[in-house]
Every structure is written in C-alpha cells, then in structure tokens.
N, C-alpha and C positions, 0 to 999 in steps of 0.2 A: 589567647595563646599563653601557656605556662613557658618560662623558661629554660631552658634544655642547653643540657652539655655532654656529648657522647651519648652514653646512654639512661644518662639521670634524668629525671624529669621533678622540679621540686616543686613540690605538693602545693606551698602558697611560695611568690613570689619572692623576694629580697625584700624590704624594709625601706632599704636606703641604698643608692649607688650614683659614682658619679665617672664621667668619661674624661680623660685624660688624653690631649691631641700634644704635638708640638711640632713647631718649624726649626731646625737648627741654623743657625746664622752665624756667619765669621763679618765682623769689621775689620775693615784695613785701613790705616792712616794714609796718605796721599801726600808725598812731600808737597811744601807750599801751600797747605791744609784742605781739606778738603777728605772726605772718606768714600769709601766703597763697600756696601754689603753684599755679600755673598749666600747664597740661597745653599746650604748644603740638604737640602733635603729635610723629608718631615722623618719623625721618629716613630717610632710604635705604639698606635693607642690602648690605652690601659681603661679599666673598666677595674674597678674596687667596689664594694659593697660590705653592706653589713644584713643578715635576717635572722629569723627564729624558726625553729621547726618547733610547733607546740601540739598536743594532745597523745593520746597511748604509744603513736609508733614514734615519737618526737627523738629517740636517742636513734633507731633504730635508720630511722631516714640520714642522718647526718654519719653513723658508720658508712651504708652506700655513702654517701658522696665522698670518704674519705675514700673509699675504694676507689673509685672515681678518679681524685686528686691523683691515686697512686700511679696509675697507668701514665707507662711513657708517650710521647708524642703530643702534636696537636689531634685536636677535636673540634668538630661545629659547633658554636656558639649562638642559640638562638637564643633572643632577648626581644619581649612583649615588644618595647620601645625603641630599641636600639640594632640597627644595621646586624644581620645574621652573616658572621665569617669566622675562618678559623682562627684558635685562640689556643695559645699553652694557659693549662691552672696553673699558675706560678705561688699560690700562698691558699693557705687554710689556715683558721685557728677561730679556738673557741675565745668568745669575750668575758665569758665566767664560767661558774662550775656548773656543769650541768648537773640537773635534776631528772625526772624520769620522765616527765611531761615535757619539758621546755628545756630546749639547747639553743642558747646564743651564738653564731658565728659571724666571721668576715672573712672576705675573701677579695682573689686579685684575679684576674685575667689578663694576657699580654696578646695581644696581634700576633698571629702568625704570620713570617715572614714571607712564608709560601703559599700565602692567600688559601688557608685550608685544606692543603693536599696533607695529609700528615700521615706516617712512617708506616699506619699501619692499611696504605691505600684504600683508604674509605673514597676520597676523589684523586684519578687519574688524571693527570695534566690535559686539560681540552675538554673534561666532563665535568659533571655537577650530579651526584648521586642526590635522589630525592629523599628529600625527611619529611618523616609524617607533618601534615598540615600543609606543606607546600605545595604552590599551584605553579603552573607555566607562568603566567606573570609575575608573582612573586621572585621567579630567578630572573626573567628576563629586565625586572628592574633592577636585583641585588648586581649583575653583572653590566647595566647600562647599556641593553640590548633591544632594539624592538622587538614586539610581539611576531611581523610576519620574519624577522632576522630569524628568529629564534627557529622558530616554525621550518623554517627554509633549511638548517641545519641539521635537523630533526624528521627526515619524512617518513618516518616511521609511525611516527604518530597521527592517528585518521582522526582521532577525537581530544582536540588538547583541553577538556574536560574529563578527560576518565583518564590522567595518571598517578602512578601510586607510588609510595615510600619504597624505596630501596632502584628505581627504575634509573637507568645512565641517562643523563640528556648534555649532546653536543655543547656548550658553551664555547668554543673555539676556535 
C-alpha cells in the first residue's frame, strides 16, 4: 500500500519518517516533601519525513502535492506502516534545488484533533467513508471495534467482502 493523503497518492514512498507521541505532565511539590504528577493528557502525534520524487514526471508529482498541501482542512492519512487517521499538512519544503528528474522534499503532518472528520465532510461524526484499499477489517481494527460489532451496525451489508471506496460504514 502506497501512502495517501487526500487525494495524492505518491508514486514511491517517503525515504525517511519518524513519529512523534507525547504525554503532558505537571509536577507539584507537597509541603513536607514529597511530589505529585499530574497526567494532563497526551499531545498530538506528529509524523515528519523526508523523500524524493525521481524520473520524468519528478517536478511534476511534487507541484500536485503542493496543491495538496494548499487545500484547507484535515484529510486521511494513510501510511504503509503507521495507524491511518486524520491529519492537517502542517509543513512542505524542498531540501535543495530541484532538478527535472529529482525533487528533494520534507514534510510534517499533525493529528487531527477531530479524529479525521475534516471541514470538508469527507467523514460524518458516527461514519468512516471507505478509501480505496480498505476492507471491513481494516476499520473495524483502526476504530477498536469487533468484526461482528462492526457488522451489527452495518446491516446493510450482505457481503462484508464486496465493499467499495467512497461507501459510509456505521463506526458509532
């Protein structure tokens, strides 16, 4: 599976990326000593990378995904290795000058805070629009949902083998 964001699909992979988690925490001193932490919640994971688009259409691929970049809102973020949800592009830039063949870039992605519903209702609160490649399993894992849960929500569905990209499925 190639990784996808909205509607970009890039041609080879990223290079390099790394995921970025965090738990925020307050210490408190304790008269008479002694301390307390405070769990204030985890923060937004971030996903950075760096790759190359190389051969004839090499500039031409990396305009799309600045288009891409340009469009307001979140988008699905699907990643070979890494948990698919939604994600604002927060950063683009090239790493040197491009040539005609070969374009250097890095880039940032940030968690959406709206678990993927984004402005331009791609997912309705309670559903999970299907993206190409996606199976009823695949969501009912991304959402920590069993198979028959999932199904029971969905009886619409006679063959949870035969559904397709762009179809609403229940999650809710």
């Amino acid at each position: 599976m190639a990784m996808r964001y909205k509607s970009f699909t890039w041609p080879n992979d990223p290079r390099t990326y790394t995921i970025s988690c965090q738990r925020q925490t307050a210490v408190h001193k304790i008269p008479m000593g002694g301390f307390a932490v405070q769990d204030l919640g985890r923060t937004a994971t971030v996903m950075r990378g760096e790759g190359e688009f190389f051969g004839p259409r090499a500039y031409e691929s990396f305009r799309q995904l600045v288009q891409v970049f340009r469009q307001p809102g979140a988008g699905l973020l699907l990643h070979p290795l890494w948990q698919t949800g939604g994600a604002h592009f927060t950063q683009l830039y090239l790493t040197q000058e491009p040539r005609e063949n070969y374009v250097a870039y890095a880039f940032e992605f940030c968690q959406s805070a709206d678990g993927g519903q984004s402005a331009s209702g791609a997912q309705a609160k309670g559903y999970y629009v299907l993206q190409e490649a996606d199976t009823l399993w695949s969501v009912a894992q991304r959402y920590g949902l069993r198979m028959q849960a999932l199904l029971a929500m969905n009886p619409e569905i006679a063959n949870p083998n035969r559904v397709r990209a762009g179809q609403k499925v229940r999650i809710a």
